[in-house]
KEZA-663697 format. One record per atom (N, C-alpha, C, O): x, y, z. Coordinates in steps of 0.1 Angstrom, whole numbers, padded with zeros to 4 digits, always signed. Example, Ala and Ser with C-alpha at 12.3 -4.5 7.8 and 13.67 -1.06 7.14 Angstrom:
% residues 2
+0132-0057+0078 +0123-0045+0078 +0132-0033+0078 +0142-0033+0085 +0128-0022+0071 +0137-0011+0071 +0129+0000+0079 +0134+0011+0080 
This chain:
% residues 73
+0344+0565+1499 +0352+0576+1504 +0345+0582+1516 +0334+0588+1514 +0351+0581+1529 +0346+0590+1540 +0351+0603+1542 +0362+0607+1540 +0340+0610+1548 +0341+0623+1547 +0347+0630+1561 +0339+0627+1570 +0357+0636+1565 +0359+0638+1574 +0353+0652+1579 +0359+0663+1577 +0343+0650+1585 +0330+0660+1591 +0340+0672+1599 +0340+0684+1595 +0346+0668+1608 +0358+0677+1618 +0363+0685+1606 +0356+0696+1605 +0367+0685+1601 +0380+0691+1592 +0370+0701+1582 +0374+0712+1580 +0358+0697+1577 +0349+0701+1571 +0345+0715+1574 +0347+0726+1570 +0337+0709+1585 +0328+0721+1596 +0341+0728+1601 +0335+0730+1612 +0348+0731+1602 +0366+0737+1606 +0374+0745+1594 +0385+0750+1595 +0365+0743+1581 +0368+0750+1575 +0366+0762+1568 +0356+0760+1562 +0371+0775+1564 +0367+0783+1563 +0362+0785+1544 +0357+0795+1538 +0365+0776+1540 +0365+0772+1525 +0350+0771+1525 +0341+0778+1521 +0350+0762+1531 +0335+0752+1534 +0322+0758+1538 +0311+0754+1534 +0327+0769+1547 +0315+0779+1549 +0312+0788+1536 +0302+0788+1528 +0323+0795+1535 +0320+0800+1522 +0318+0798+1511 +0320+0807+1503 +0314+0786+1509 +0307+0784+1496 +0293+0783+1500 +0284+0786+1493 +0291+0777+1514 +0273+0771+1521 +0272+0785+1520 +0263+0786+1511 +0275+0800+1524 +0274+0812+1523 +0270+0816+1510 +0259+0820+1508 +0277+0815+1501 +0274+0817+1486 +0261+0814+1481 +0252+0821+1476 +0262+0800+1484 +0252+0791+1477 +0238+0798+1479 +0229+0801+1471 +0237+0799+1494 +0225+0806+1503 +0222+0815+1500 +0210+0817+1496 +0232+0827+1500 +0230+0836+1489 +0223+0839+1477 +0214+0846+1476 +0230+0832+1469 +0227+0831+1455 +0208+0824+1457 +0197+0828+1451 +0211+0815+1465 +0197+0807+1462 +0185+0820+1465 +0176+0822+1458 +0187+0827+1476 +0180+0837+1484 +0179+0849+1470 +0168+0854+1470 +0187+0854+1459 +0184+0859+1452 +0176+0848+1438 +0168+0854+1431 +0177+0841+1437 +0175+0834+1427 +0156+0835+1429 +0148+0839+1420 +0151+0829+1448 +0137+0832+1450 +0131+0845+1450 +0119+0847+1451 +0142+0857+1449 +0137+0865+1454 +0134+0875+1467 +0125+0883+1469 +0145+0870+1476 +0142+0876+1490 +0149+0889+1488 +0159+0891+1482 +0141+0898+1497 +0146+0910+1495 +0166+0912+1502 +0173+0905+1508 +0168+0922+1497 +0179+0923+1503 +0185+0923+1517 +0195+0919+1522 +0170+0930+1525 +0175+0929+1540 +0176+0918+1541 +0187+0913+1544 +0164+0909+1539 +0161+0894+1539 +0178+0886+1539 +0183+0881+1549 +0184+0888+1525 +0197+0882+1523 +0206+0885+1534 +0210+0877+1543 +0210+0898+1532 +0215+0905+1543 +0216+0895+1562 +0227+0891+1568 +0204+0894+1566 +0204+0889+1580 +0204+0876+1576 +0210+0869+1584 +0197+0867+1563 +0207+0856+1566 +0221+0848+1562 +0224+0836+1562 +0229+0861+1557 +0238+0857+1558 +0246+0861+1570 +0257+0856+1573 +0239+0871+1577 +0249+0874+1588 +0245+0868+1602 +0250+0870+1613 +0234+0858+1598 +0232+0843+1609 +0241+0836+1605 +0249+0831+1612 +0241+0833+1595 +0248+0819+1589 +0263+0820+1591 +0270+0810+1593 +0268+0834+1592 +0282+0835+1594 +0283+0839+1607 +0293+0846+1606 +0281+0840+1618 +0279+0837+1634 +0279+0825+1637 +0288+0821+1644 +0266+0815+1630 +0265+0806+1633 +0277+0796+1628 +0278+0785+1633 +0285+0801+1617 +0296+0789+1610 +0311+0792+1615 +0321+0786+1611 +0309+0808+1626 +0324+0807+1629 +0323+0801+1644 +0332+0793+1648 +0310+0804+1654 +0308+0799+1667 +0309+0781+1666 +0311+0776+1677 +0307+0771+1653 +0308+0757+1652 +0323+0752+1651 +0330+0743+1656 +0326+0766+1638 +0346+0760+1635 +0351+0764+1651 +0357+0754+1655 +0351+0773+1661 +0356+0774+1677 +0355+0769+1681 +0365+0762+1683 +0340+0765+1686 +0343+0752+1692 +0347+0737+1689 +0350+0728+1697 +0346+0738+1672 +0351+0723+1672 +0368+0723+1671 +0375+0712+1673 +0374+0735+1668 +0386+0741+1668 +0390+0741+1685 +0402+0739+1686 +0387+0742+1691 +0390+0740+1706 +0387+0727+1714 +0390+0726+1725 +0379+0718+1705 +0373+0704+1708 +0389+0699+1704 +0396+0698+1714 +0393+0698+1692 +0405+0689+1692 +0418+0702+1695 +0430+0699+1696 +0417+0707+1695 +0433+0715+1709 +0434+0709+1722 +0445+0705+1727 +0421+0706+1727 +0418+0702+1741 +0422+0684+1741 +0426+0677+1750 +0419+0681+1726 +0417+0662+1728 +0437+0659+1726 +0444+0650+1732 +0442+0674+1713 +0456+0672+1716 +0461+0669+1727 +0471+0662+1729 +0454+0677+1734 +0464+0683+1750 +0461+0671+1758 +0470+0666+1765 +0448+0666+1757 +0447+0655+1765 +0457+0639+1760 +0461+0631+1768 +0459+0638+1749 +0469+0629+1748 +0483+0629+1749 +0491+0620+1748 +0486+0643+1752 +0498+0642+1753 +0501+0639+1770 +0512+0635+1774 +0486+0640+1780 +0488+0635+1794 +0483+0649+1804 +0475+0650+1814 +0492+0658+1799 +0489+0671+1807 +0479+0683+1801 +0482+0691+1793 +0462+0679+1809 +0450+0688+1804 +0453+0702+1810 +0445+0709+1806 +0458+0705+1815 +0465+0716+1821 +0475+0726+1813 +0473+0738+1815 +0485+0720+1803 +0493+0728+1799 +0486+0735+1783 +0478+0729+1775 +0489+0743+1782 +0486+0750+1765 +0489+0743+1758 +0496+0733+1762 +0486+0744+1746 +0487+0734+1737 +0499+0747+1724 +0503+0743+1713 
């Protein structure tokens, strides 16, 4: 079974569970709350700035097959 990585990383399901998980794991070791706190609020910067751009990667690859990279998609 292949995984389709695009669709994955694009999704907002997908982050929030790697969010959870990190979470949870970060209480599980013990990090303090600020600790949890800032890295969940990297990890959710960092997982909506990847779904954009790869969300604007295939708008752009639509637009290019249809011929005209110019019009909106």
């Amino acid at each position: 079974m292949k995984v389709n990585w695009k669709q994955k990383l694009t999704s907002r399901k997908f982050w929030a569970a790697v969010i959870g998980f990190v979470s949870a794991m970060l209480a599980a070791f013990g990090a303090g709350d600020l600790t949890t706190e800032q890295v969940i609020a990297v990890m959710t910067a960092i997982s909506t700035l990847i779904a954009y751009i790869i969300g604007e990667g295939l708008t752009d690859a639509a637009r290019a097959k249809r011929g005209n990279p110019d019009e909106p998609a």
